[in-house]
C-alpha positions in Angstrom: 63.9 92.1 113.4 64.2 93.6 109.8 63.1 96.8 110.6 65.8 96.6 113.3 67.9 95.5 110.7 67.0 98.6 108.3 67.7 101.2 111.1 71.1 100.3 111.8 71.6 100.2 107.9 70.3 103.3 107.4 72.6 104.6 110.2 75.5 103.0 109.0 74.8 104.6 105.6 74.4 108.1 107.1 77.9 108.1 109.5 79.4 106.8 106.1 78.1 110.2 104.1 78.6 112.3 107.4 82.2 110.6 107.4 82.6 111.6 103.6 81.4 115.2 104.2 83.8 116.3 106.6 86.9 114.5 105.0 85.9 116.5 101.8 85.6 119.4 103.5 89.1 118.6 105.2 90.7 117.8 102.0 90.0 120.9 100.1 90.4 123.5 102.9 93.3 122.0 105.3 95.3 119.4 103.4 96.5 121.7 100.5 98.6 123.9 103.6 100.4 120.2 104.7 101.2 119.0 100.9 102.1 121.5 98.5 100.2 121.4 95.2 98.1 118.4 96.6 95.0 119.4 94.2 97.1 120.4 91.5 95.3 117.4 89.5 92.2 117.7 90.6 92.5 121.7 89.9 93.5 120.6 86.5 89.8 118.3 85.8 87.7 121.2 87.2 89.1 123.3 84.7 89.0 121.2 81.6 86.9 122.1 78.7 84.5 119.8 78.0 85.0 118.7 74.5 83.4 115.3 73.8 85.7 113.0 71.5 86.7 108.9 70.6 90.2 110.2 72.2 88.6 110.5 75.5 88.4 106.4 75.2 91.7 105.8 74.5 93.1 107.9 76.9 93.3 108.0 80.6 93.6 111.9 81.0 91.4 112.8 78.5 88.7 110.4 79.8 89.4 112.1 83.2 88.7 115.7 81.8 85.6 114.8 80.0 84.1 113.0 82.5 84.8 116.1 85.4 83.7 118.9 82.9 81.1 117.4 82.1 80.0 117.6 85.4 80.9 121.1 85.6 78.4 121.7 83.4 75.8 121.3 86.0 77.8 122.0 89.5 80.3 124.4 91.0 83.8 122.2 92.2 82.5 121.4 95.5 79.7 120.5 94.7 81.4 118.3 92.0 83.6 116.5 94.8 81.2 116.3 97.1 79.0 114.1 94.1 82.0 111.7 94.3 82.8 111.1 97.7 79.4 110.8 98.3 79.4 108.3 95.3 82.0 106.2 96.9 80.4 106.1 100.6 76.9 104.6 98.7 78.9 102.1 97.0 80.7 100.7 99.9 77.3 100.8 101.8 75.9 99.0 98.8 78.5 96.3 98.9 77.2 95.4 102.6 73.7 96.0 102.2 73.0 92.5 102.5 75.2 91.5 105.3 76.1 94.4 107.4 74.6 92.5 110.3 77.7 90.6 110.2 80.2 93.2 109.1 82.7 93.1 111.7 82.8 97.1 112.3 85.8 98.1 114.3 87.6 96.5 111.4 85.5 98.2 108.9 86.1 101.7 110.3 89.8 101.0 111.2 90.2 101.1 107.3 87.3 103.8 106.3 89.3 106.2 108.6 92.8 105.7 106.9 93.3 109.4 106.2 94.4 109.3 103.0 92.1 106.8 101.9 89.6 109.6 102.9 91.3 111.7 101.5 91.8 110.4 97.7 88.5 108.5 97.8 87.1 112.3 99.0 88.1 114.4 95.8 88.1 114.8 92.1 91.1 112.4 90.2 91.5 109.6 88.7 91.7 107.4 92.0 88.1 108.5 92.7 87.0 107.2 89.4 89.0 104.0 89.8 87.9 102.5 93.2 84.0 102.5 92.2 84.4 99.4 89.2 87.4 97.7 91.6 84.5 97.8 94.3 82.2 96.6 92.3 84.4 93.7 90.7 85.4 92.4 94.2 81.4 92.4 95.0 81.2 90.1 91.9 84.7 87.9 93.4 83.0 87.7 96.3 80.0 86.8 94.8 80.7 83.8 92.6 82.7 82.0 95.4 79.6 82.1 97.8 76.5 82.5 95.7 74.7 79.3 94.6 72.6 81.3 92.1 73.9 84.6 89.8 72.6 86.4 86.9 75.1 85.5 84.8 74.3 88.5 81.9 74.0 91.4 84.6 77.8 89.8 85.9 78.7 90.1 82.2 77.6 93.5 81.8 78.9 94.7 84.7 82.2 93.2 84.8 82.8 94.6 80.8 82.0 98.0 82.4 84.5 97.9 85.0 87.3 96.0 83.9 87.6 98.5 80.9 87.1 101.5 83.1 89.9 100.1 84.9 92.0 99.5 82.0 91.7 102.2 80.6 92.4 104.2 83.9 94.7 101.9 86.2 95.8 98.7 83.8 98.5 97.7 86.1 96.6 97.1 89.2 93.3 95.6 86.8 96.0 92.2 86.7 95.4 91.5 90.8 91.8 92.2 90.1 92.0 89.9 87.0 93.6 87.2 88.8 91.2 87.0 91.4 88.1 87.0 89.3 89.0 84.4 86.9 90.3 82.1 89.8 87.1 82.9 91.2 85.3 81.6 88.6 87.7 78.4 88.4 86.5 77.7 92.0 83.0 78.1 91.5 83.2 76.1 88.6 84.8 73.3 90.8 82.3 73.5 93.1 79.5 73.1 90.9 81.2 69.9 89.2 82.3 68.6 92.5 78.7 69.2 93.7 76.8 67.9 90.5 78.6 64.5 90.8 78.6 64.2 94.5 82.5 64.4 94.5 83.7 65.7 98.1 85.1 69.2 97.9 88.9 69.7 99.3 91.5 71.8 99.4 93.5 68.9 97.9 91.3 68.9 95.1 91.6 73.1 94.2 95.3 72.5 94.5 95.8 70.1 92.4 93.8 71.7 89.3 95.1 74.9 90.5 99.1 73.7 90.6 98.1 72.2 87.0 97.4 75.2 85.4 100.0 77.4 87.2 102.6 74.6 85.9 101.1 75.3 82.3 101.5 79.1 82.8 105.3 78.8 84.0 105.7 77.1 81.1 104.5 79.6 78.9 106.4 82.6 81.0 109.3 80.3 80.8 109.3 80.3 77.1 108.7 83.5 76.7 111.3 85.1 79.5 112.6 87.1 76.9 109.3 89.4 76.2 108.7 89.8 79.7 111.7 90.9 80.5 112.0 93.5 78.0 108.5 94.7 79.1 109.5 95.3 83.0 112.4 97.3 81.4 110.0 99.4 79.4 107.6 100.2 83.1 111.1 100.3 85.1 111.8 103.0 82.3 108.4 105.0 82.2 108.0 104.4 86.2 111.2 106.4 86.8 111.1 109.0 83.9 107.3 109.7 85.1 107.9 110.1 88.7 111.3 112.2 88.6 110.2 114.4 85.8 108.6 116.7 88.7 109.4 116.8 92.2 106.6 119.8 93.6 106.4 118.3 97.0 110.1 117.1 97.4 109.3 113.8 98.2 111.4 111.9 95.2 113.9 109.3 95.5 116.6 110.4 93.1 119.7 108.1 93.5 117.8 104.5 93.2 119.6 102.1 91.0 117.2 100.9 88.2 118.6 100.1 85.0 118.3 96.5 84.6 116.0 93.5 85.6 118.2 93.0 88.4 117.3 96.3 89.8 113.9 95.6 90.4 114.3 92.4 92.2 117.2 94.0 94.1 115.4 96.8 95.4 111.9 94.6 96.1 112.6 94.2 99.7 112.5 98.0 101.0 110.4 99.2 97.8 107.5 97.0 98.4 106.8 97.8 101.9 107.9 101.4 101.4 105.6 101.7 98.5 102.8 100.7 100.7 103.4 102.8 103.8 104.3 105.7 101.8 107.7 107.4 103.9 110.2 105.7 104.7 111.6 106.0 108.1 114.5 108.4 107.7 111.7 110.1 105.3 109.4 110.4 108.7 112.7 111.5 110.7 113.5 114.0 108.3 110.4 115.9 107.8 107.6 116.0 110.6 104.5 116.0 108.2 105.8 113.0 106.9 105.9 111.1 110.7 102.3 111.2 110.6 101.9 109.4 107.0 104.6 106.6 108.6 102.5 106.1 111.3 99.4 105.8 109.3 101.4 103.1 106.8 102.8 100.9 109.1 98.7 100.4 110.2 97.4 100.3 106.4 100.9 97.5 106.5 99.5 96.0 109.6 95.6 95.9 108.4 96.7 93.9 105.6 98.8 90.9 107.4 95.7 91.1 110.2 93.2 90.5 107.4 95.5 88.0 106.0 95.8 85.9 109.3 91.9 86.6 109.9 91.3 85.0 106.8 93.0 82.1 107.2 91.4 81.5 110.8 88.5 81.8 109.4 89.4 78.9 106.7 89.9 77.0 109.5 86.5 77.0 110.7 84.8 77.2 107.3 87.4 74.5 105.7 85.5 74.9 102.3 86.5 78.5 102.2 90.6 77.5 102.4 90.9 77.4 99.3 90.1 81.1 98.4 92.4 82.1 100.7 95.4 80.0 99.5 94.9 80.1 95.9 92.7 83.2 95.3 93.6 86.0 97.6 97.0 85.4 98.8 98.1 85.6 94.6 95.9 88.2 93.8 97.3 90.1 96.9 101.2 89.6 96.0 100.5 90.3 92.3 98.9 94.2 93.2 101.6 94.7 96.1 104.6 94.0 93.1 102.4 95.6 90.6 102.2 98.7 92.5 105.7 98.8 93.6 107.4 100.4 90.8 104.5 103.0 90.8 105.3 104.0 94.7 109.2 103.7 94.6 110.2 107.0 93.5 108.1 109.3 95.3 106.3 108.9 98.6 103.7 111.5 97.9 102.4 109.2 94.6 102.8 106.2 96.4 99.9 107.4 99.0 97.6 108.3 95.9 98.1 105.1 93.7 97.9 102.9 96.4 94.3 103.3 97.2 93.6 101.3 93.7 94.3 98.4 95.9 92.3 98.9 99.2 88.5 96.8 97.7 90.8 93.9 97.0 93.5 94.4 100.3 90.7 95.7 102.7 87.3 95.3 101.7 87.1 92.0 99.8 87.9 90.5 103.6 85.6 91.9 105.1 83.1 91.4 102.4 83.7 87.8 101.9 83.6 87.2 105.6 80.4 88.5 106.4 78.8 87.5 103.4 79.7 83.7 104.5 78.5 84.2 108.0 75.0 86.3 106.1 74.5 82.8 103.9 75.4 80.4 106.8 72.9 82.3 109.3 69.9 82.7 106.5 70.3 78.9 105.7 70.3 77.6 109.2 67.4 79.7 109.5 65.4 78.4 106.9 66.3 75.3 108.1 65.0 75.2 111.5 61.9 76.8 110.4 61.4 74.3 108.2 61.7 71.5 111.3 
């Protein structure tokens, strides 16, 4: 049965590099003649001198450039993004390497496919750099809520790693991915109280210490409404200026209101949704490269209320589980669809590429989490009846 087992993982592992290979390919020799200046970024690391230096800690770009010429030092630029497509395929395989028995894998490949999460995960840029730690933290979410035993000092390690990769590269999705780790480790700390003193586990029970502590951190927001407010001005101020400062593909938005507070929240019920599908639908209408990416959205929108719903099902069945639906993933997903909104408002082309920062924790950590439930569940009723 394992080596069964091994042979459709090593399969699954192979279509995943074979997929990788081909979108590469794709990327660098066909999508440059539908989007102008696509590579003009990833152009711009190949050529980089490598010049190590503290500055390339501090800042995004320059950790960006050092990272890519250092790698030039040893491979042509194919070569260099074929490295990191490949990288991400063996990272995704590694997050099911354990329960890809139970991978559910139309859904899987319904999201692996997305073209242009092919295509950004496929090439050299900051994005590609990105996705690997938010992989790896929502393997570690995923991890704590189901896991009985963990080594707490390689989660440590590993965590420091990637959440300041993360913040140093994408800090405004990292708050989603923060969310749902500490809240992950509220609930496993629950559990193991609930379970050390035989207390009964409910959904009640989360909720309650859960509404506690959100109570205590309206408080604090409450109190302090006047920094937070000033801060949104400052991104509403940066997101604009950064976006509409250059306009190579003619995709902007130029005649959005966003001045004030008000603006934002105005705005949030067309931006968020077209900040995830990319176009909007005169967009699509008006240009016919741009019908394709519509199309495409309005599945990546669709993927992400079927997961939703899924999980929720699946709460039903496995009423234990509710609970990190409700008060994990649900907030962690509304805080990285508003934090990414003001970074896709403004132009359609951007909003494709940033969004991908959020497909581990809007894609993957559902399927994760649900086949690594069905993994434990299977190996423990198996244990069991051997044991009869």
């Amino acid at each position: 049965m394992s080596l069964k087992i091994s042979k459709k993982y090593s399969l699954f592992v192979t279509q995943l590099l074979l997929v990788k290979l081909f979108a590469t390919l794709a990327t660098l020799f066909f999508y440059p003649k539908l989007a102008t200046n696509a590579l003009s970024d990833a152009d711009r690391y190949l050529s980089a001198s490598f010049e190590p230096s503290f500055v390339n800690l501090l800042d995004r770009t320059s950790f960006t450039d050092f990272i890519f010429s250092a790698f030039g030092l040893l491979f042509n630029p194919i070569q260099i993004h074929l490295l990191v497509s490949f990288v991400v395929a063996w990272v995704i395989a590694y997050l099911f390497r354990e329960s890809y028995s139970y991978l559910e894998r139309f859904e899987f490949w319904s999201v692996f496919l997305l073209p242009h999460f092919l295509i950004w995960t496929s090439i050299v840029g900051k994005e590609v750099l990105v996705i690997v730690p938010f992989f790896l933290i929502v393997e570690t979410c995923v991890d704590l809520v189901v896991r009985k035993r963990i080594s707490y000092g390689y989660l440590v390690v590993k965590s420091f790693l990637c959440f300041s990769v993360a913040f140093l590269l994408r800090p405004h999705y990292l708050m989603a991915y923060l969310f749902l780790f500490f809240s992950s480790m509220a609930f496993r700390g629950i559990n193991l109280v609930s379970s050390r003193y035989t207390y009964e586990f409910s959904l009640g029970f989360m909720g309650s210490v859960l509404l506690f502590v959100a109570s205590v951190l309206s408080s604090l927001i409450y109190y302090s409404l006047s920094i937070w407010r000033n801060y949104l001005q400052k991104i509403m101020v940066f997101t604009e200026n950064h976006f509409l400062s250059y306009d190579s593909a003619a995709s902007n938005r130029w005649h959005i209101p966003w001045e004030t507070v008000a603006d934002f929240f105005s705005n949030a019920w067309w931006g968020i949704p077209a900040s995830m599908v990319g176009p909007t639908f005169d967009e699509a209408l008006e240009r016919p490269v741009f019908t394709i990416v519509f199309f495409e959205g309005i599945v990546s929108i669709c993927l992400i209320f079927y997961f939703l719903v899924k999980l929720l099902a699946f709460g039903f069945y496995e009423k234990r589980f509710k609970s990190i639906v409700v008060f994990l993933f649900i907030p962690a997903l509304i805080i990285g669809l508003i934090a990414h909104y003001p970074f896709g408002l403004f132009n359609a082309g951007s909003a494709l590429r940033y969004k991908q920062s959020l497909a581990p924790l809007l894609y993957f950590y559902p399927l994760l989490l649900t086949s690594k439930i069905k993994s434990l569940k299977f190996s423990r009723e198996g244990h069991l009846k051997q044991n009869i």
